[in-house]
TIVO-2410 file (N, C-alpha, C; in nm, 3 decimals):
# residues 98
REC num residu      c1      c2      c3 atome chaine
REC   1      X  -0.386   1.429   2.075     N      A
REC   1      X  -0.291   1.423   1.966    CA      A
REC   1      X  -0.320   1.530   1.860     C      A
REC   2      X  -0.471   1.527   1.844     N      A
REC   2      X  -0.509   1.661   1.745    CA      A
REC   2      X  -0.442   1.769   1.743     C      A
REC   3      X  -0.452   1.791   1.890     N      A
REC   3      X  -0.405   1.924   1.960    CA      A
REC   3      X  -0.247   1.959   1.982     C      A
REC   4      X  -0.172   1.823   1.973     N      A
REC   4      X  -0.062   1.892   1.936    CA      A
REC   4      X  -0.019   1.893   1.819     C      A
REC   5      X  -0.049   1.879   1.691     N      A
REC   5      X  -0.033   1.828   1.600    CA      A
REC   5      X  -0.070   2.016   1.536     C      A
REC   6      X  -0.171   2.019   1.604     N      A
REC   6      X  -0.264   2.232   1.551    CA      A
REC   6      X  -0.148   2.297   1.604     C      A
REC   7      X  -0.079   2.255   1.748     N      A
REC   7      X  -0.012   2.366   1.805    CA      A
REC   7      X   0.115   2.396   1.712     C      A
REC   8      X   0.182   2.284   1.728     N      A
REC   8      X   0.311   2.234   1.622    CA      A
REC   8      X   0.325   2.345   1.463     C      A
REC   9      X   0.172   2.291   1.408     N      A
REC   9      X   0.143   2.379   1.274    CA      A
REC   9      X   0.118   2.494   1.311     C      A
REC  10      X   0.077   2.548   1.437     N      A
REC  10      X   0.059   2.713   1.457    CA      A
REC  10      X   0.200   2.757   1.476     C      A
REC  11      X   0.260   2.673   1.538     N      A
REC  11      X   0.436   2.737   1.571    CA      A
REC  11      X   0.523   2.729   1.450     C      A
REC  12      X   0.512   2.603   1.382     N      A
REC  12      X   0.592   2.661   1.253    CA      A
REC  12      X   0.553   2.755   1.148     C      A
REC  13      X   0.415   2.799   1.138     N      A
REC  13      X   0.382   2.936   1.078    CA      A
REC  13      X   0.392   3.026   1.100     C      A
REC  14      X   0.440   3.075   1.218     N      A
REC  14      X   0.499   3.167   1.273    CA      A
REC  14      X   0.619   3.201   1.261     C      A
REC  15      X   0.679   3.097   1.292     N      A
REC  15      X   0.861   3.072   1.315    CA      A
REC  15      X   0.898   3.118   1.117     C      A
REC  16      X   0.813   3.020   1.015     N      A
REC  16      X   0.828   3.103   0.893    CA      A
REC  16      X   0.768   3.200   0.846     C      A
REC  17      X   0.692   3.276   0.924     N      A
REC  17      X   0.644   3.380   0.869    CA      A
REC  17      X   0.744   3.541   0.891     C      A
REC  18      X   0.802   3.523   1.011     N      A
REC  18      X   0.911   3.587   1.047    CA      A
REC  18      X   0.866   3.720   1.062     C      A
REC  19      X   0.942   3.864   1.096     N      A
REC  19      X   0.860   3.962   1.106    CA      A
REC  19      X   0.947   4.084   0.986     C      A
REC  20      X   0.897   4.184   0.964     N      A
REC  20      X   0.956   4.284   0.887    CA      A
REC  20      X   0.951   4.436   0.901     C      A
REC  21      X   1.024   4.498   0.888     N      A
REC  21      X   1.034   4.590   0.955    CA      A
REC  21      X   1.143   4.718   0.801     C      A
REC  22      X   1.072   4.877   0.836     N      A
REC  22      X   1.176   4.939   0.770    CA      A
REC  22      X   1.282   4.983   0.846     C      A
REC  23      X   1.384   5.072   0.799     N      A
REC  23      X   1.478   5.095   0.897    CA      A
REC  23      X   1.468   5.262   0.911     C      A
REC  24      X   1.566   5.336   0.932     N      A
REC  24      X   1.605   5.458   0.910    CA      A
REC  24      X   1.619   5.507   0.779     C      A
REC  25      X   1.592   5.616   0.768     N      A
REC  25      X   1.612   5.701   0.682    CA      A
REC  25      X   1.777   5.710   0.602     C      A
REC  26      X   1.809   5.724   0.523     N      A
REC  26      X   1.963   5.761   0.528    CA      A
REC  26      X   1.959   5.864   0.384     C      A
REC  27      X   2.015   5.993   0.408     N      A
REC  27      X   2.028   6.094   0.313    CA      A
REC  27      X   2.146   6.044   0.226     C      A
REC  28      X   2.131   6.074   0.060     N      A
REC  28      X   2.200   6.027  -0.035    CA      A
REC  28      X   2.267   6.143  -0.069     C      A
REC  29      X   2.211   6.232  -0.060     N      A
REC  29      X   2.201   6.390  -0.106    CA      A
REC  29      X   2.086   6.519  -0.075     C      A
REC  30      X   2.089   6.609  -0.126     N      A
REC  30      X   2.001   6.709  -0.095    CA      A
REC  30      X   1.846   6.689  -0.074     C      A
REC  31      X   1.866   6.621  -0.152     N      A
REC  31      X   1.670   6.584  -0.174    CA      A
REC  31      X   1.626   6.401  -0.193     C      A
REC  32      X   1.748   6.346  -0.207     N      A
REC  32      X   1.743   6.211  -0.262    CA      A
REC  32      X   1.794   6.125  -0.118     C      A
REC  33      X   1.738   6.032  -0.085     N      A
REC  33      X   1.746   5.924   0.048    CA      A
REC  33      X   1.713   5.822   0.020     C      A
REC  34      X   1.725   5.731   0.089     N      A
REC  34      X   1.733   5.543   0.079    CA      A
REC  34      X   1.662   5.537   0.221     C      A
REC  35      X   1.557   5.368   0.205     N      A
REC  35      X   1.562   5.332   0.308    CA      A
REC  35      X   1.539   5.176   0.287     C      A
REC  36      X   1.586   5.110   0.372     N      A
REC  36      X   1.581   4.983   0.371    CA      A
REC  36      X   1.481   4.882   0.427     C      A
REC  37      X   1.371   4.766   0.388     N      A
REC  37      X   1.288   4.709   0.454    CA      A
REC  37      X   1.387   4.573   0.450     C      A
REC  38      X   1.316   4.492   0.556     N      A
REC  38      X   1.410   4.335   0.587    CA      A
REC  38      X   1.302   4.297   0.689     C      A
REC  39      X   1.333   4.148   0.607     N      A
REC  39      X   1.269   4.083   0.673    CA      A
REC  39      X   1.301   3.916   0.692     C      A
REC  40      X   1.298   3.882   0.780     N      A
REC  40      X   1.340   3.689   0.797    CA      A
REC  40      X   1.276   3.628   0.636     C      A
REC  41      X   1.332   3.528   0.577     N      A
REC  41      X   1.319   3.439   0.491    CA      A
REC  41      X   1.152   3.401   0.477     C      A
REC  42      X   1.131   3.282   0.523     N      A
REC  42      X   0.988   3.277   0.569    CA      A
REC  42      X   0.854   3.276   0.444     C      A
REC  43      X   0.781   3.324   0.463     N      A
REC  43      X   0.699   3.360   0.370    CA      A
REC  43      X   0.666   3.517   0.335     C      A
REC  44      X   0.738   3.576   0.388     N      A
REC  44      X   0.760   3.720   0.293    CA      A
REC  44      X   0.788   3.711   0.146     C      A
REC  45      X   0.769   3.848   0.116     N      A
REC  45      X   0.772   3.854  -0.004    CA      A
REC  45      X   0.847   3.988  -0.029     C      A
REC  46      X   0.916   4.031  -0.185     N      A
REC  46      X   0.942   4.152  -0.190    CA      A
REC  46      X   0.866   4.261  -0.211     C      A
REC  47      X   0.749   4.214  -0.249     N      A
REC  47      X   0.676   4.309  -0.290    CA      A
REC  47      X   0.608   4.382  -0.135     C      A
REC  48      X   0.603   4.306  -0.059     N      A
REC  48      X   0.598   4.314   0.090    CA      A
REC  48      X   0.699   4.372   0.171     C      A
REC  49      X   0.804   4.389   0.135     N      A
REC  49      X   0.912   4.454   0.209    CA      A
REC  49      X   0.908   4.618   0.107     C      A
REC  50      X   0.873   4.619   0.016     N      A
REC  50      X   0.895   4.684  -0.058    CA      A
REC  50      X   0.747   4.834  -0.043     C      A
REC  51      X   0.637   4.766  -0.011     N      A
REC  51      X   0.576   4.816   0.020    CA      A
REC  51      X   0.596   4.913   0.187     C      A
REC  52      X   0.649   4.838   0.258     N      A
REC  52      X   0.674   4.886   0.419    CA      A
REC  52      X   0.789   4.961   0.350     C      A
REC  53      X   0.898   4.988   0.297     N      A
REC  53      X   0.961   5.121   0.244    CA      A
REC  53      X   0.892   5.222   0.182     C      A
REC  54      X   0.847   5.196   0.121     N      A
REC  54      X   0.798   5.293   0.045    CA      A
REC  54      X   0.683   5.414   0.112     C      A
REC  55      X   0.611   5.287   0.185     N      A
REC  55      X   0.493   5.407   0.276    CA      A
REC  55      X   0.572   5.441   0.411     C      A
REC  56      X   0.706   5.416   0.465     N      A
REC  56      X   0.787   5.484   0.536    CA      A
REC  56      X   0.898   5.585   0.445     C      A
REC  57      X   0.887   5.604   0.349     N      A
REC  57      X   0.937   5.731   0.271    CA      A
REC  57      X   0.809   5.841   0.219     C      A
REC  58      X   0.677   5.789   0.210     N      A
REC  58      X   0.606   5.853   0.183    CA      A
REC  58      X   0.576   5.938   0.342     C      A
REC  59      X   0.556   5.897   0.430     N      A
REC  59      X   0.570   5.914   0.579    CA      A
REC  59      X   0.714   6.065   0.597     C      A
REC  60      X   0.760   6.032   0.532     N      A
REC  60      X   0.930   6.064   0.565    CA      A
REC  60      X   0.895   6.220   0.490     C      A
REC  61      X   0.824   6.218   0.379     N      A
REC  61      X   0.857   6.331   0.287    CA      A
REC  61      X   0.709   6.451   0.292     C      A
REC  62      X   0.635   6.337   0.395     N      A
REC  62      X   0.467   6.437   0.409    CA      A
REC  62      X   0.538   6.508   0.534     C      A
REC  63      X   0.587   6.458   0.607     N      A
REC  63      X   0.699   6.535   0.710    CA      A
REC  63      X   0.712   6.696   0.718     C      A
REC  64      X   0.767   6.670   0.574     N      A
REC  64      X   0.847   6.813   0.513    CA      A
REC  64      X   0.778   6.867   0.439     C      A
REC  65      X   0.654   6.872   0.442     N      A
REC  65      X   0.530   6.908   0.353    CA      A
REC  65      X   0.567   6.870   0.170     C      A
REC  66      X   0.627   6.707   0.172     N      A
REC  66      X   0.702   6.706  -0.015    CA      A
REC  66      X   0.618   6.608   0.032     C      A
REC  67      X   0.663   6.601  -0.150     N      A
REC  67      X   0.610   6.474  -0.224    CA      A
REC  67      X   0.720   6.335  -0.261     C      A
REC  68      X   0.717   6.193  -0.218     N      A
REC  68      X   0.780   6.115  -0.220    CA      A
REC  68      X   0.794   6.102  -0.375     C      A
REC  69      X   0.901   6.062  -0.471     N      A
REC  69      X   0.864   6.056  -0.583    CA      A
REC  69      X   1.006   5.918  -0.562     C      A
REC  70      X   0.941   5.833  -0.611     N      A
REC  70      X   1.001   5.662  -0.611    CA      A
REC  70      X   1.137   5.702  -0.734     C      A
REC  71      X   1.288   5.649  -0.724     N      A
REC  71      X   1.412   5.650  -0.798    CA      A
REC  71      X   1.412   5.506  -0.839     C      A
REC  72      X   1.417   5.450  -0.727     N      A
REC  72      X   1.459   5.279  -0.776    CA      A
REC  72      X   1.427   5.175  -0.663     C      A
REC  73      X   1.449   5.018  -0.692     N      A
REC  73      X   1.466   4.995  -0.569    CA      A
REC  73      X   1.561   4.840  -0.613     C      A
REC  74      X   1.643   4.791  -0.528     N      A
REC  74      X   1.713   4.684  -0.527    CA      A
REC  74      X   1.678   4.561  -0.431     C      A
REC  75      X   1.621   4.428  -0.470     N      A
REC  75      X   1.568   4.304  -0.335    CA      A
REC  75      X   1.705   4.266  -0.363     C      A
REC  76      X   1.728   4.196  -0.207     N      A
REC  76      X   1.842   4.026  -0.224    CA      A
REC  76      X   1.788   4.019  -0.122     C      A
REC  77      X   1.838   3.867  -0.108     N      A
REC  77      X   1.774   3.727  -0.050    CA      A
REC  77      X   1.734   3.652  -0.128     C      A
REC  78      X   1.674   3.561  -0.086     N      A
REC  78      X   1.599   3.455  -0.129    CA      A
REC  78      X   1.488   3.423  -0.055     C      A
REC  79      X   1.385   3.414  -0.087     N      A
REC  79      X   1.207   3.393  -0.050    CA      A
REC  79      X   1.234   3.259   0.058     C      A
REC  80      X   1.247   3.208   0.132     N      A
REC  80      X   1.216   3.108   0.204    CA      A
REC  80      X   1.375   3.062   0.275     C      A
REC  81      X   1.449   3.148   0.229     N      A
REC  81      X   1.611   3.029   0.263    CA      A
REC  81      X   1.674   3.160   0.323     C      A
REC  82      X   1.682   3.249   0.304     N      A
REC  82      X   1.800   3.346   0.336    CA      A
REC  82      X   1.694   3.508   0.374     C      A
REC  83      X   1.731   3.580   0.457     N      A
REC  83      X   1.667   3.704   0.529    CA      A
REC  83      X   1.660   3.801   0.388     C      A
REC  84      X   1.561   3.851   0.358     N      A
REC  84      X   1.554   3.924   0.228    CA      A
REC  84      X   1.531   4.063   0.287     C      A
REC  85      X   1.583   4.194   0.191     N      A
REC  85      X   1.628   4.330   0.191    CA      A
REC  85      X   1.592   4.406   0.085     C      A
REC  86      X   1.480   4.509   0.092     N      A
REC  86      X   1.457   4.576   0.006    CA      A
REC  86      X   1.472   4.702   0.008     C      A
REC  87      X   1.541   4.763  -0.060     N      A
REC  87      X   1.646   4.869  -0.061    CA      A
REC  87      X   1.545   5.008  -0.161     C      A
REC  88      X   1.504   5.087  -0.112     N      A
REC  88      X   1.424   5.184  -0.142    CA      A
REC  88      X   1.525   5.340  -0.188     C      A
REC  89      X   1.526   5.344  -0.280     N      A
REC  89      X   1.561   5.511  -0.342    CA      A
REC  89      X   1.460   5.625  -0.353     C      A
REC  90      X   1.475   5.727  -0.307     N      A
REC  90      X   1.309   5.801  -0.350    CA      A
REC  90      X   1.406   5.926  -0.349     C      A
REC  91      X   1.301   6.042  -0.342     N      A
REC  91      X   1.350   6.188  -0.368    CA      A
REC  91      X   1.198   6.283  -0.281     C      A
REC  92      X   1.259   6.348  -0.200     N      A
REC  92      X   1.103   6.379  -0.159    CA      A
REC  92      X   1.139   6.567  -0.247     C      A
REC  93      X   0.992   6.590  -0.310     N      A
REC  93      X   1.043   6.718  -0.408    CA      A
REC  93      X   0.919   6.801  -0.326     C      A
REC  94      X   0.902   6.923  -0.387     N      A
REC  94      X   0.764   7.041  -0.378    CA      A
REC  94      X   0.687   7.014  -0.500     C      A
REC  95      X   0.563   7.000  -0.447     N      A
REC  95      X   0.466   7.018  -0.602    CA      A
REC  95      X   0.540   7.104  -0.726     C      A
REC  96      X   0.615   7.197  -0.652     N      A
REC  96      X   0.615   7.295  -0.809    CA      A
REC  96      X   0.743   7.259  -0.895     C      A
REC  97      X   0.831   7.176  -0.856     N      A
REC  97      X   0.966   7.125  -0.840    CA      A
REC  97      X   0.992   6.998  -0.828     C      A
REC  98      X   1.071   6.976  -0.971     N      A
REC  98      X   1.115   6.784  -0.911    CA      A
REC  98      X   1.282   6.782  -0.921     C      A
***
């Protein structure tokens, strides 16, 4: 009974922990791009989705030998009830140039 009782609690921590992921790149303009993190409800967080954008724009702009420089960013969802979306603005510039 122990044992299903551990398995049960290992499967619903999972099932709410859900997984997260960034997406593509998408150009806004010349130097300025968005990218989006999402993730299932669960026990994520934004600051967690928000982070997986950001070091996939920093990723995005060492690319092009720039520098990621953060614009904005927008969450929706809701923490536990509804799939949450964190919406990343950046600008990748040259050291000598912003």
């Amino acid at each position: 009974m122990k044992g299903r009782k551990l398995l049960l609690l290992v499967v619903m921590a999972v099932a709410l922990a859900g997984c997260a992921s960034a997406g593509a790149i998408v150009p806004l303009n010349r130097d300025t791009y968005m990218v989006a993190a999402s993730g299932g409800g669960g026990l994520r967080t934004f600051s967690h989705l928000e982070s997986l954008a950001l070091a996939k724009a920093r990723d995005y702009c060492a690319g092009m030998n720039k520098r990621m420089v953060f614009v904005s960013v927008h969450n929706s969802g809701a923490p536990t009830w509804t799939p949450m979306e964190s919406d990343v603005t950046f600008r990748c510039v040259t050291d000598q140039g912003q």
